[in-house]
VEXDREN-2710 file (C-alpha; in Angstrom, 1 decimal):
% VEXDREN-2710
k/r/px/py/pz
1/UNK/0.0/0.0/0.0
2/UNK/1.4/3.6/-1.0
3/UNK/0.8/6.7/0.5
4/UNK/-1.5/9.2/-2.3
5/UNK/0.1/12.2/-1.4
6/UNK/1.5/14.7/1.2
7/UNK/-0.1/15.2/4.8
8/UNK/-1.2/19.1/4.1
9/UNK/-2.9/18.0/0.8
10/UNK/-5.0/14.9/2.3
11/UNK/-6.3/17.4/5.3
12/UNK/-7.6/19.7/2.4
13/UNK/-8.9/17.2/0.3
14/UNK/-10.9/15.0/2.8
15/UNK/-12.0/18.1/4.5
16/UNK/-15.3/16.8/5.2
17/UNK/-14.5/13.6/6.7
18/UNK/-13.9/15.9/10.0
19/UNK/-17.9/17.3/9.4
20/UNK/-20.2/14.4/10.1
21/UNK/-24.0/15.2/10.0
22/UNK/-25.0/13.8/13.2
23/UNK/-24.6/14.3/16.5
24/UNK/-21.0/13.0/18.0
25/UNK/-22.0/10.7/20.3
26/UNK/-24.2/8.6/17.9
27/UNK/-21.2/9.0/15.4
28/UNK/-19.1/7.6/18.0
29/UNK/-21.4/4.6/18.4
30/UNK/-21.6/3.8/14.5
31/UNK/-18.2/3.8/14.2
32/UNK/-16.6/2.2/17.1
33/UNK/-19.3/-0.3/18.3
34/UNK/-20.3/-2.2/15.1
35/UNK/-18.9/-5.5/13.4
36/UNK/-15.2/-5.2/12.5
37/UNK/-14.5/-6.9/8.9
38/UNK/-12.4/-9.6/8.6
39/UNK/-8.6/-8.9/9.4
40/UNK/-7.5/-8.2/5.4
41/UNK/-10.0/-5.6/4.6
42/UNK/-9.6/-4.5/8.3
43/UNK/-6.3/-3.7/7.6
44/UNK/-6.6/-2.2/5.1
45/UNK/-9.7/0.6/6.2
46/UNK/-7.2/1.2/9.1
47/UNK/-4.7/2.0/6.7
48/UNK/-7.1/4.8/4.5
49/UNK/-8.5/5.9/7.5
50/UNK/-4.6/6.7/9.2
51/UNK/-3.5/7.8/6.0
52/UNK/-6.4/10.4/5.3
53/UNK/-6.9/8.3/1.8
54/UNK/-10.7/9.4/0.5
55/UNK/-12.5/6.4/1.6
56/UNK/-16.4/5.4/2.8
57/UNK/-16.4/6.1/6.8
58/UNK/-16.7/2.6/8.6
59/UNK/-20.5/3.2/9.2
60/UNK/-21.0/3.9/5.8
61/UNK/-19.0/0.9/4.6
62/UNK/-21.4/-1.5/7.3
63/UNK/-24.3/-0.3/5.6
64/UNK/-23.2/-1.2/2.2
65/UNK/-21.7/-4.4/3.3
66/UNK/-25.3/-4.9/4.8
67/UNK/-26.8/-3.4/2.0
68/UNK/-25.1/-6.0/-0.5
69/UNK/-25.9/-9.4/1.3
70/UNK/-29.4/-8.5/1.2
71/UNK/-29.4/-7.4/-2.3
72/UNK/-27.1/-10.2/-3.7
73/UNK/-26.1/-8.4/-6.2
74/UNK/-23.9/-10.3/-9.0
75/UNK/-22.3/-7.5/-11.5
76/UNK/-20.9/-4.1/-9.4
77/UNK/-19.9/-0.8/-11.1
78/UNK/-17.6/1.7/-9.3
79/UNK/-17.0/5.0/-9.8
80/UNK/-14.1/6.2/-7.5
81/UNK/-11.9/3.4/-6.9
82/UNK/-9.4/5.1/-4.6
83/UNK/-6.6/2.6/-3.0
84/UNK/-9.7/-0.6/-3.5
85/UNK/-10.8/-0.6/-0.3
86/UNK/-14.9/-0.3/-1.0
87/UNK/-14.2/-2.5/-3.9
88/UNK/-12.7/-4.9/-2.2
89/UNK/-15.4/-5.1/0.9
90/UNK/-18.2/-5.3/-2.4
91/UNK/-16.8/-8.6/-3.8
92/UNK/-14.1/-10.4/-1.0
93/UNK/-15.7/-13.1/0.4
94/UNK/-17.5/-13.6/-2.8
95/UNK/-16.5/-15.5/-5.6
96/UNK/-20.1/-14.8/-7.4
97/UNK/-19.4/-10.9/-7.6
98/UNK/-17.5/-9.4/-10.2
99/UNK/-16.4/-5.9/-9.9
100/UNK/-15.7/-3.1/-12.8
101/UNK/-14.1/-0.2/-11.3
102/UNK/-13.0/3.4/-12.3
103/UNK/-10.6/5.6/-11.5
104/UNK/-8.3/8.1/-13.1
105/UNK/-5.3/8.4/-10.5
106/UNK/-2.0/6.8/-11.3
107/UNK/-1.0/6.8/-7.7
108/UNK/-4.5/5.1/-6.8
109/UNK/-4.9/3.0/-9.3
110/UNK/-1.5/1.8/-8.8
111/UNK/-2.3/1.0/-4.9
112/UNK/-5.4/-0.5/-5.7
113/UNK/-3.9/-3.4/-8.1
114/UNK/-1.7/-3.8/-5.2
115/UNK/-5.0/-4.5/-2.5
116/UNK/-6.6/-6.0/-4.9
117/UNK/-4.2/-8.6/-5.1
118/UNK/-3.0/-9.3/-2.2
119/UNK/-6.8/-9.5/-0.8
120/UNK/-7.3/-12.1/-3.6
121/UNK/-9.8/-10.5/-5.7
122/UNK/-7.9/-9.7/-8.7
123/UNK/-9.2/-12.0/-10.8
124/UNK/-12.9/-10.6/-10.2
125/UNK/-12.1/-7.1/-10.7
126/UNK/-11.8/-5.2/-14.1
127/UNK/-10.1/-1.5/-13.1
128/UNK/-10.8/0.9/-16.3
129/UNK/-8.4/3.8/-16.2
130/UNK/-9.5/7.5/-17.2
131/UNK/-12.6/10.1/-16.2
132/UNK/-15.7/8.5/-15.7
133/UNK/-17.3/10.9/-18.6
134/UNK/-15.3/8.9/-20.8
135/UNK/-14.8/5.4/-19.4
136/UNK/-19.1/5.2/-18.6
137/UNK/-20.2/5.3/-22.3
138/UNK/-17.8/3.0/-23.1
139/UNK/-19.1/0.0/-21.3
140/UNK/-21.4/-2.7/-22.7
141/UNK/-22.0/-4.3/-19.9
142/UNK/-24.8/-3.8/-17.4
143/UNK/-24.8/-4.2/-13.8
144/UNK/-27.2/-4.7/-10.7
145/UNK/-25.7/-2.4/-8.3
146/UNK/-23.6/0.8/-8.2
147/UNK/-21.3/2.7/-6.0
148/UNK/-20.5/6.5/-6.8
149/UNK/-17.8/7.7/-4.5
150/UNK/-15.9/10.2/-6.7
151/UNK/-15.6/13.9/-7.6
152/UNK/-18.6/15.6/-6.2
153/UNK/-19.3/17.9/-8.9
154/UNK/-19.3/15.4/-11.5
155/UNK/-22.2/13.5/-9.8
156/UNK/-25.0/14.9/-11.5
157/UNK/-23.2/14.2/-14.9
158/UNK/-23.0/10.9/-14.2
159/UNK/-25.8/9.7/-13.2
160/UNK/-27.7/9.7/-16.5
161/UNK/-24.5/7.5/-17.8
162/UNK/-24.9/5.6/-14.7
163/UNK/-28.5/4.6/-15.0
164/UNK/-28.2/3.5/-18.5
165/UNK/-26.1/1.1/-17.4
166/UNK/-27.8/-0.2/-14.3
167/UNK/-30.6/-3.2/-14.7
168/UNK/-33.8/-2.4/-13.8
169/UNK/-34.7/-3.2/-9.9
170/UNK/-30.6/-2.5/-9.6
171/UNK/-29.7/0.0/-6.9
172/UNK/-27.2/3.0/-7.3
173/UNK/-25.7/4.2/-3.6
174/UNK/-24.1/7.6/-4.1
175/UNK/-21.8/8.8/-1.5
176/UNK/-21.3/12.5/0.1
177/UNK/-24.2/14.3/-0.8
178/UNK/-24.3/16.4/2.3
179/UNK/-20.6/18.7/2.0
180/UNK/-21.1/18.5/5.8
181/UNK/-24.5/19.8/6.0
182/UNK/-23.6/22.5/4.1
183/UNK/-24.8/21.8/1.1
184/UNK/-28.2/23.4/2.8
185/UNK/-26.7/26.4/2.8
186/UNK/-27.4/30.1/0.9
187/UNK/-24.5/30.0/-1.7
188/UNK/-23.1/33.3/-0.9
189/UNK/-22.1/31.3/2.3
190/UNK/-20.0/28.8/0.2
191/UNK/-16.5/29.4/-0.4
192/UNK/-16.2/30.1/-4.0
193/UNK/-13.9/27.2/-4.4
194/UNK/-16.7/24.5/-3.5
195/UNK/-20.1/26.5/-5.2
196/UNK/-19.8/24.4/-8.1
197/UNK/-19.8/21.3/-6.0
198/UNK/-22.7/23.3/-4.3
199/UNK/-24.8/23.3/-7.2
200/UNK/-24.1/20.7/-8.9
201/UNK/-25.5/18.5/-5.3
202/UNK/-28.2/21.0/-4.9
203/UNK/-29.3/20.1/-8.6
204/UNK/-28.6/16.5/-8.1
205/UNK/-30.8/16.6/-5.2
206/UNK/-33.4/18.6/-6.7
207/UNK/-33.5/16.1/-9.7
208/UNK/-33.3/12.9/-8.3
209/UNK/-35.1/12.5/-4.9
210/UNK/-38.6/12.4/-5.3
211/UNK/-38.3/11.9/-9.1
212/UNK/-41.8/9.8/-10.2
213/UNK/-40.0/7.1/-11.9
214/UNK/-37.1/6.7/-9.2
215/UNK/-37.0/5.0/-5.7
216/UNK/-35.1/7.2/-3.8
217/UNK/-34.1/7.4/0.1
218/UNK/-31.1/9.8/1.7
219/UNK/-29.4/8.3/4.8
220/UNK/-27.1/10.3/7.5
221/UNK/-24.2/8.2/6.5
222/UNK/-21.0/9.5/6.8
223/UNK/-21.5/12.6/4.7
224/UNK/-24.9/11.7/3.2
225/UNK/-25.7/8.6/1.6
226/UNK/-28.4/8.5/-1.2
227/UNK/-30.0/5.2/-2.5
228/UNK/-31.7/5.5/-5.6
229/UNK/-33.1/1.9/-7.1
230/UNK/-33.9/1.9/-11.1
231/UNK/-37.4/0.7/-11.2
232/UNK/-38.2/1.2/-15.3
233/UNK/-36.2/2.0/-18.0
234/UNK/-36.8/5.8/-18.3
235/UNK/-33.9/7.6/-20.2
236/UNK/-31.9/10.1/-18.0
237/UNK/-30.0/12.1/-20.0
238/UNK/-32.4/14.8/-20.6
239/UNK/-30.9/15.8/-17.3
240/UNK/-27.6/16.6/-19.8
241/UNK/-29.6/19.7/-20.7
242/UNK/-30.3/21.2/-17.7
243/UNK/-26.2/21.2/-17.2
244/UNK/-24.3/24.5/-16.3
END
């Protein structure tokens, strides 16, 4: 496992994992007092948590790993691979998963190969290399569940790329939706660094939950968790258009 990058750039870039959306002492409990996964991926959370490496917060990554056994899913997408450790929880353990997985980082797709291997999965996971924008129309294959855990201000161009490739009844989990609550906020109270990751949520949100031909529900997870499940085979990218 490699380190991404220097201390003073992993504070600023996981910025938010040090704004959780509910109150500390439940935090504390979600975090510290559930199920510990077994020693390998253990391991390697540890190591992504210590290292400041952009990965799902332990509660969010119980959920999911609850989530999947009750789903059973059989084909997984991924859209923010970081060093492999959600891809890795998704499909170790289970031989009848396969995994495609993107990411764009040398340095993380070059750690990931690295987990992926030496947690034995390898063979069941298919990393593309390059920007999702790019890598998503590309793909022929379609899938039953979906994990989008990458640039926030991409999301909402994604997801019509996304649901085109999910099966119907599949679920898509989208990560950090919440900027640490702040994504509530008036925009003049944004730093202007993060309004386009602002709007582009606010517009995901605005688009997505409650949307007639969606099943939609938004969790407290970590930084915001929303589940949206595919339940006909209504064409998204109209969305496209209402871009900015």
């Amino acid at each position: 496992m490699t380190e991404t990058n220097n201390t003073k750039e992993k504070v600023i870039q996981n910025e938010m994992m040090d704004r959780p959306v509910v109150e500390a002492g439940v935090l504390n409990f979600m975090r510290t007092r559930q199920s510990e996964f077994p020693a390998p991926l253990k391991a390697l959370e540890d190591y992504a948590h210590e290292n400041r490496v952009p990965v799902i917060p332990h509660e969010t990554a119980v959920f999911l790993d609850f989530l999947l056994s009750i789903k059973q899913p059989k084909k997984i997408l991924e859209i923010g691979m970081a060093i492999g450790f959600s891809g890795s929880l998704m499909v170790y353990g289970h031989p009848e998963r396969t995994l495609d997985t993107i990411d764009r980082y040398d340095k993380m797709i070059e750690a990931a190969k690295l987990n992926f291997k030496k947690l034995g999965v390898a063979d069941r996971v298919t990393i593309h290399e390059g920007d999702a924008k790019d890598v998503l129309p590309s793909l022929t294959d379609t899938y039953d569940f979906a994990l989008l855990d990458s640039a926030k201000a991409k999301y909402f161009d994604f997801f019509p790329l996304i649901m085109d490739r999910l099966e119907v009844g599949g679920i898509l989990m989208i990560d950090d939706i919440f900027q640490g609550g702040t994504v509530f906020n008036e925009l003049d109270t944004i730093r202007k660094r993060v309004r386009k990751i602002h709007k582009k949520l606010n517009l995901l949100l605005e688009e997505i939950v409650g949307h007639p031909n969606l099943k939609t529900s938004v969790l407290p997870l970590g930084d915001g968790v929303l589940l949206v499940e595919k339940i006909d085979e209504t064409d998204f990218s109209y969305l496209l258009e209402k871009n900015f």
